[in-house]
KOLPA-515808 format. One record per residue (C-alpha): x, y, z. Coordinates in steps of 0.25 Angstrom, whole numbers, plus 5000, padded with zeros to 4 digits. Last residue first. Layout:
% KOLPA-515808
XYZ ...
% end
This chain:
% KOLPA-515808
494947734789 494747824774 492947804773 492747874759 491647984762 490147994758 489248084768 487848114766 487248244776 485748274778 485648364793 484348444794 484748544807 483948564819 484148684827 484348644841 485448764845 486648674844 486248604832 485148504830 485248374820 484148314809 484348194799 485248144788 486648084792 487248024779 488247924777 489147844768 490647804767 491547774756 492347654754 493947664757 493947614770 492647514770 491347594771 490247604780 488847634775 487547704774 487747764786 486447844788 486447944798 485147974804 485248114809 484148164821 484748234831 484548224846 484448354850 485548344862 486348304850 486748464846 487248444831 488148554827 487748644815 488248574802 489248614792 490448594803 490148464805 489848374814 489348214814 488948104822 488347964820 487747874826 487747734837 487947784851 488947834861 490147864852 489347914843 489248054851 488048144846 487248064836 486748064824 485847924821 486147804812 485747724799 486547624794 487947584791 488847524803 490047584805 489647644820 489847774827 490047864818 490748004817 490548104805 491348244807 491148334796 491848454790 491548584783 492648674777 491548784770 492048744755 491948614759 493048494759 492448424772 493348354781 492748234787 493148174799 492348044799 492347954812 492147814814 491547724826 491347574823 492147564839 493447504832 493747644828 493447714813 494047844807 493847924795 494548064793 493848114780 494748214771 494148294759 492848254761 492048344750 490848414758 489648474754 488648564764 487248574763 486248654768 484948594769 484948594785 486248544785 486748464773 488148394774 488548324760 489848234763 490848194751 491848094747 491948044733 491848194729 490748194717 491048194704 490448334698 491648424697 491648464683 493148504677 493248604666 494448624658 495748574666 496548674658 497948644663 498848744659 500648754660 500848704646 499548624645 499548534657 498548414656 497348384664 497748244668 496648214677 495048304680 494248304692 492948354698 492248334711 491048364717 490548424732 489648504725 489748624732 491348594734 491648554720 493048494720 493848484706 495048384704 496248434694 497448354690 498548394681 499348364667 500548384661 501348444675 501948564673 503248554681 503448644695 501948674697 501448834699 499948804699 498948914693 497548874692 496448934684 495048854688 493548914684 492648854693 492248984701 492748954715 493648864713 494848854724 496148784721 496848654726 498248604722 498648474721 499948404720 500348254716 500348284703 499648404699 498248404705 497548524703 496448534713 495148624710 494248654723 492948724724 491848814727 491148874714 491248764704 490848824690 489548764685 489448634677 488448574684 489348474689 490248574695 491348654687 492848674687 493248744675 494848764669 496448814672 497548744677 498948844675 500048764679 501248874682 502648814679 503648914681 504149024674 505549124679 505649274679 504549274689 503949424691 503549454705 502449554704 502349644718 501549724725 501749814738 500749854749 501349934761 501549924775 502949954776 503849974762 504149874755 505749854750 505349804739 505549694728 506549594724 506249494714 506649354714 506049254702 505549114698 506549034708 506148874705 505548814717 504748724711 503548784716 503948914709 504849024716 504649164718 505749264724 505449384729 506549484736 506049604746 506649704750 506349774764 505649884771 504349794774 504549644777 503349564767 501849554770 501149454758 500549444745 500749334734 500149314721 500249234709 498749204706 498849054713 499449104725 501049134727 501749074737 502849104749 504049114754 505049184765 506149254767 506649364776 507649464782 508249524771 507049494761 506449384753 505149354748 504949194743 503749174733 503249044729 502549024717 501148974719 500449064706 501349124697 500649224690 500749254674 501149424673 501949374659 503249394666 502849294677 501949324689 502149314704 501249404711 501249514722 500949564736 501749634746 501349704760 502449754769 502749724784 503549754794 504449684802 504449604814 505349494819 504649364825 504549244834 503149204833 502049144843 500949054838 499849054848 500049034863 499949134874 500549214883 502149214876 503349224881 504549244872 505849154869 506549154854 507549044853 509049044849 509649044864 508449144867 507949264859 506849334865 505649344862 504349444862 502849494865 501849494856 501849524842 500549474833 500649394822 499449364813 498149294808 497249384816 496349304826 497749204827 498449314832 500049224829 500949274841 502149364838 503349374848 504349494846 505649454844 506749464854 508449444850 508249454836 508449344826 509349364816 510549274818 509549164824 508749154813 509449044805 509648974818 508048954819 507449034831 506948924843 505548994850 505448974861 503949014871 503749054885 502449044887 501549144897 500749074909 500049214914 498949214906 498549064903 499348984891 498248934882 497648824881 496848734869 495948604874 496648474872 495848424882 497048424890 497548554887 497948604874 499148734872 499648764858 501048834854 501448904842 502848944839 503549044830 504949054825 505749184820 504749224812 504949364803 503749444804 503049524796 502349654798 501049734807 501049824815 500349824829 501349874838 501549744843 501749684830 500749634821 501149504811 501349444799 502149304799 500949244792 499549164797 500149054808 501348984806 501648844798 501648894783 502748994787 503348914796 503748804786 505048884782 505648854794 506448984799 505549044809 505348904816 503948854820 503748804831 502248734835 501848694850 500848614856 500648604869 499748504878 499348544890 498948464902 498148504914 497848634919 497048754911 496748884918 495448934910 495549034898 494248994891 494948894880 495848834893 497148904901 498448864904 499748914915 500748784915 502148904911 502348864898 503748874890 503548854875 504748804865 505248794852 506348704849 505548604841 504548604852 504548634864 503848634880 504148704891 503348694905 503148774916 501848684923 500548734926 499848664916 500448514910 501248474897 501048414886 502148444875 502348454860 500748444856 500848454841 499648544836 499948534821 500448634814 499648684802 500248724789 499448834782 499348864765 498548974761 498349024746 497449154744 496449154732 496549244723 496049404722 496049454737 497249404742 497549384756 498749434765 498949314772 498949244786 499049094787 498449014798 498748864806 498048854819 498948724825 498348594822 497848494828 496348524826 496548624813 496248754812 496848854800 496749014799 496949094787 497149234790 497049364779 497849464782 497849624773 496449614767 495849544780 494949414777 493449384773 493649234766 493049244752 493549094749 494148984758 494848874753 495548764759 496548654755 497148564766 496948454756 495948364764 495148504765 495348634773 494148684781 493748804777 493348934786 493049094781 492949214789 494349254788 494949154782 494949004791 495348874789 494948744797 495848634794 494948514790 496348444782 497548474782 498548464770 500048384774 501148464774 501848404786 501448524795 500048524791 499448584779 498348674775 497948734759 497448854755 496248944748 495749084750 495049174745 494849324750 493849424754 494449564761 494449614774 494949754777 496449774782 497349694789 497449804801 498149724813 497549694826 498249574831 498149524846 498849564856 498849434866 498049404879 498049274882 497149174875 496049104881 495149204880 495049204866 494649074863 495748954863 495448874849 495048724853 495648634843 495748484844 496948404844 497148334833 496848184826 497348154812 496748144797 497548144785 497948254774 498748224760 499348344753 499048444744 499948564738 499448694739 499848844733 499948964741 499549124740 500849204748 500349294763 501749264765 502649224776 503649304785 504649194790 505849274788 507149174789 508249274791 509349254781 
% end
């Protein structure tokens, strides 16, 4: 069977991991004019709509990312020490809505969905990391590979404002194989596409490849007018039978969240070949047009089955995907053909296969999926308030069930979860974070009642053991520290990367120049002179050429382990010479 990579617009479930701290390259998006020329997408997705969203980011190795930038629409979080993210009344397009990821050293990560209006939409990104796989120099034919996939360059460069760039140029380059299931999760937005006669449909991947170019000061590049790329792209043996002997080429919009055709390869001694005028990811792919199916999973009582994994099958393709936590799913499928569901639980028992369809082009279709077969759904239900007793508003619950968490949104205080787990365990976990009130609540050994778990109501009023409250001009921002990168050097310098756990994805950059506690002023470059220096996206930028005055108090500095005290009281300027009142107190566990 072909292996068809088209990928759902499916809601997700999470599992946690572990993240840690690592020095990357820095970003520096390529404006506009940088770019060469390229058709960009102008497909009709309908009027905007509001919708809630909540997910989780990972790296290649499955570990969650930390402070990766996410964007909906005009929404922007910053995913905490879990990954985990959640952006609410995001403004997005009815029929595609486009999640996008940032990450210094990382490839732009995205996911492309048709979004729900009435539950809360599930994402889940792996990003690639920028591994630089050659370094080579300008105006020099050169090739350079990975994995078998391959980029001929002909040595002609431009900078950020599309000036002639020479020196050396470090490449980074990603393939990614049609038939590896991992692809999915890895690409950019889904495999749905506008074709060169602007209709839109599904692909079916061959293979794709993204390249990145960075110059000496590790500023992005492009690949000037005129310089085209040659780029290979391996096809899987299992796809060779059936691939075609040129495909259209497909180049991920980033400004629309989908695949646009441009240009085309040839088949090659078992590798597609195409040239290309400029880097973004590039696709191998087959066109077919779309249909538009949504649905639920239920049992034959109309119960939901919320994170079930749901495979679609036809002639020519197969892939998988998950349901959210109301049972739903929604997605494009191949038009004019028959369609075979199957849905499985976590534990990869077979719940049912149903056949459905053919759909007809362009057209909206419904389906119940029926399971003929129970599994074990966890239903976790009560009240989370604050200290005053009123419902939390902007919040996390985490069910912990052994070694697995998974994170929900609160938005009104009232908590009806639905986990699919492979044994009922007798008893769960559950922490509360109140974001206003940077406060925490938790609660051990809730037992499992049949398939329930009443937690009752849980008051988050013990405050985070690690905590920063930034106020600016009399507007105060709460942080939870959810990862703190801490480093010292021989010099008595440290630095503190703070990743705050706010509803509006703030963060904080402390850096000292000395351990010793007192008193000290806020200064521009610590490296010069005795002070301190912070930035943070909660506060306007400080402009040093009006000297500011902030005393920062150190009260002390800790052993690893211990925590460490500080606040920075006083008056800064911004860029345009308005003052700001600065107050902020900071208590973190000092980790290196």
């Amino acid at each position: 069977m072909k292996n068809f990579k088209l990928i759902f617009a499916l809601l997700i479930g999470f599992t946690v991991v572990l993240t840690s701290c690592k020095k990357e390259k820095p970003e520096d998006d390529m404006p506009t004019e940088a770019v060469n020329e390229a058709a960009s997408g102008s497909l009709n997705l309908g009027s905007k709509v509001t919708a809630d969203f909540h997910g989780e980011i990972r790296d290649e190795n499955g570990q969650a990312l930390s402070d990766v930038t996410v964007t909906i629409g005009d929404k922007t979080e910053t995913t905490d020490a879990n990954g985990i993210f959640s952006i609410l009344d995001a403004s997005v397009d009815e029929e595609l809505a486009y999640v996008q990821a940032e990450k210094t050293g990382y490839f732009s990560g995205s996911r492309s969905l048709i979004p729900s209006q009435s539950s809360t939409n599930a994402i889940k990104i792996t990003m690639l990391e920028l591994e630089v796989v050659g370094i080579i120099s300008s105006n020099k034919n050169v090739t350079v590979s990975t994995n078998g996939a391959a980029v001929d360059l002909k040595g002609q460069y431009v900078d950020a404002v599309g000036n002639l760039y020479s020196g050396q140029v470090e490449v980074a380059m990603k393939f990614l194989p049609g038939s590896d299931p991992n692809t999915g999760s890895q690409m950019p937005g889904m495999l749905y596409a506008q074709n060169s006669n602007g209709e839109s449909g599904a692909l079916e991947t061959y293979g794709m490849i993204a390249v990145e170019l960075f110059g000496n000061s590790g500023q992005k590049l492009q690949i000037a007018a005129g310089s085209d790329a040659t780029i290979h792209v391996p096809v899987d043996a299992s796809q060779l039978a059936n691939a075609p002997a040129t495909i259209p080429l497909w180049y991920f919009d980033a400004a629309v969240g989908y695949w646009v055709e441009e240009g085309e390869a040839t088949l090659e001694n078992d590798e597609y070949v195409g040239v290309v005028d400029h880097f973004s990811f590039w696709n191998c792919d087959a066109f077919t047009v779309d249909a538009h199916v949504c649905g639920s999973v239920e049992d034959a009582a109309g119960n939901t089955f919320p994170n079930a994994q749901v495979t679609i099958i036809t002639a020519n393709a197969t892939t998988t995907g998950t349901t959210g936590s109301d049972g739903s799913f929604c997605t494009y499928v191949p038009a004019n053909q028959t369609i075979t569901f199957e849905v499985s639980d976590e534990c990869g028992n077979q719940l049912m296969t149903q056949t459905v369809g053919p759909y007809s082009v362009n057209t909206m279709n419904t389906e119940v999926l029926v399971a003929s077969q129970t599994t074990n759904s966890l239903v976790v239900t009560g009240t989370v308030n604050d200290c005053q007793s009123n419902p939390i508003t902007n919040g996390v619950i985490e069910v912990i069930i052994g070694s697995n968490s998974y994170f929900y949104p609160i938005s009104n205080g009232t908590v009806n979860v639905i986990l699919l787990n492979c044994v009922l365990p007798a008893s769960i976990d559950v922490v509360v974070t109140d974001y206003a009130t940077l406060t925490q609540g938790q609660i051990s050994n809730v037992p499992v009642i049949g398939n329930n778990a009443n937690i009752g109501t849980i008051m988050a009023c013990t405050p985070s053991a690690e905590y920063i409250t930034l106020t600016v001009d009399g507007n105060t921002n709460n942080f939870i520290v959810s990862m703190d990168c801490y480093q010292t050097d021989t010099t008595g310098q440290f630095f503190i990367n703070i990743d705050g756990d706010t509803p509006t994805g703030d963060y904080i950059y402390i850096t000292g120049s000395t351990i010793t506690p007192g008193t000290y002023s806020l200064v521009q470059d610590v490296q010069s002179m005795t002070g301190f220096s912070f930035f943070t996206n909660a506060a306007s930028n400080v402009d040093f050429t009006i000297a500011p005055t902030v005393a920062v108090n150190m009260v002390n500095y800790p052993q690893v382990g211990s925590y460490l005290d500080l606040t920075m009281v006083g008056t800064y300027y911004d860029a345009s010479s308005m003052p700001h009142t600065l107050n902020m107190d900071v208590h973190i566990l000092r980790d290196m």
